[in-house]
C-alpha positions as a printed Julia matrix, in Angstrom:
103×3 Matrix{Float64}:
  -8.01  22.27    4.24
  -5.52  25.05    5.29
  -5.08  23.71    9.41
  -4.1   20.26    8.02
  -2.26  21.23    5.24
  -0.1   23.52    7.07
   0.37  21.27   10.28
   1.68  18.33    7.57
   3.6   20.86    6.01
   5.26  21.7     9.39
   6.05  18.27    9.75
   8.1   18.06    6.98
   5.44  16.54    4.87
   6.75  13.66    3.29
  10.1   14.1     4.89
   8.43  12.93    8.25
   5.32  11.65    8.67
   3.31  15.01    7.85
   1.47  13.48    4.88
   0.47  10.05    6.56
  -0.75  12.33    9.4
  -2.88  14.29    7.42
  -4.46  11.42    5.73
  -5.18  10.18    8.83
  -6.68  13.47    9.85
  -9.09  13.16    7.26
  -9.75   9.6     6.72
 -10.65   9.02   10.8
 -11.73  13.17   10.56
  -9.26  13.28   14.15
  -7.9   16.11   15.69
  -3.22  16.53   14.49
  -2.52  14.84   17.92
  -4.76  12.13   17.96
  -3.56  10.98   14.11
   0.38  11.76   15.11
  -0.52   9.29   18.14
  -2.2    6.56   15.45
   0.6    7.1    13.04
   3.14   6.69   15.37
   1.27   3.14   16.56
   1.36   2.18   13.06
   5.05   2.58   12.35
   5.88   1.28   16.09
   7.48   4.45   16.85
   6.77   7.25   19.57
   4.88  10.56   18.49
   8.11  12.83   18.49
  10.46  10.22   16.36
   7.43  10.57   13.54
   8.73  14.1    13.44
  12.78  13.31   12.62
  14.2   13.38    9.1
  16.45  10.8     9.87
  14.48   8.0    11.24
  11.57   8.78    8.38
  13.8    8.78    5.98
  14.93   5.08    6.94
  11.87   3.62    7.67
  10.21   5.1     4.54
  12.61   3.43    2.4
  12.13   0.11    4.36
   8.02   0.24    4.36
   8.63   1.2     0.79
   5.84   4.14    1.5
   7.82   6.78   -0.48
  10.6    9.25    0.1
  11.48  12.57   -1.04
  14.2   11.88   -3.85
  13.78   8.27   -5.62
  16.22   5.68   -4.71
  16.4    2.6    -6.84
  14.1   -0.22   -5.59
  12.14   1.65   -3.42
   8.37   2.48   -5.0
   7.11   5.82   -5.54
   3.73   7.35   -6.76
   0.78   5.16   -6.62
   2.65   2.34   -5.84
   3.85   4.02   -2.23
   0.05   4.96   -2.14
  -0.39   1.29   -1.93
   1.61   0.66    0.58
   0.38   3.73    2.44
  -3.56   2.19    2.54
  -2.16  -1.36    3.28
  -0.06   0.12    6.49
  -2.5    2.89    7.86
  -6.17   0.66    7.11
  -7.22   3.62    5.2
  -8.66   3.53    1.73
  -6.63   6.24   -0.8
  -9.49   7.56   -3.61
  -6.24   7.58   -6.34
  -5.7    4.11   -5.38
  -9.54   3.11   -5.79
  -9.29   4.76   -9.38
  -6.51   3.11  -10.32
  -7.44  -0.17   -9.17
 -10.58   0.02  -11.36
  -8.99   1.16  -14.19
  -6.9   -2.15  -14.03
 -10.09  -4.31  -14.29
């Protein structure tokens, strides 16, 4: 737990695209370069602009995958989550439980 969470960490987290890349890390159990490279693919981007503030920040609001400080409209919290699975084809366990809990 300590590589990944410090190499998302050193990505900014969810600033960048540290805390897709981590789920990614353990979802398709991939070595930080491999996941930055699928992450990257994902958001149609290039491994390095994963890792700037400014183009995260923009496309996080437009995915409507979560940002640091709430802005209006955009979702947050489980809902981002959703958005999150839908985007990377990964399954989020939070998500699971909260789906069930709705049936």
């Amino acid at each position: 737990m300590a590589v990944p969470h410090y190499m998302a960490s050193g990505m900014g987290g969810i600033r960048t695209a540290g805390d897709l890349v981590a789920r990614i890390e353990y979802d398709k159990n991939l070595k930080v370069d491999k996941a930055k490279e699928y992450v990257a693919k994902k958001l149609g981007l290039d491994s390095l602009e994963i890792a700037d503030e400014y183009i995260m920040r923009e496309l996080r609001e437009e995915l409507k995958i979560g940002t640091v400080t709430a802005v209006p409209g955009v979702p947050r919290g489980i809902a981002a989550k959703m958005n999150i699975e839908k985007l990377l084809d990964i399954k989020i366990n939070s998500c699971e439980k909260f789906r069930g809990m709705l049936n």
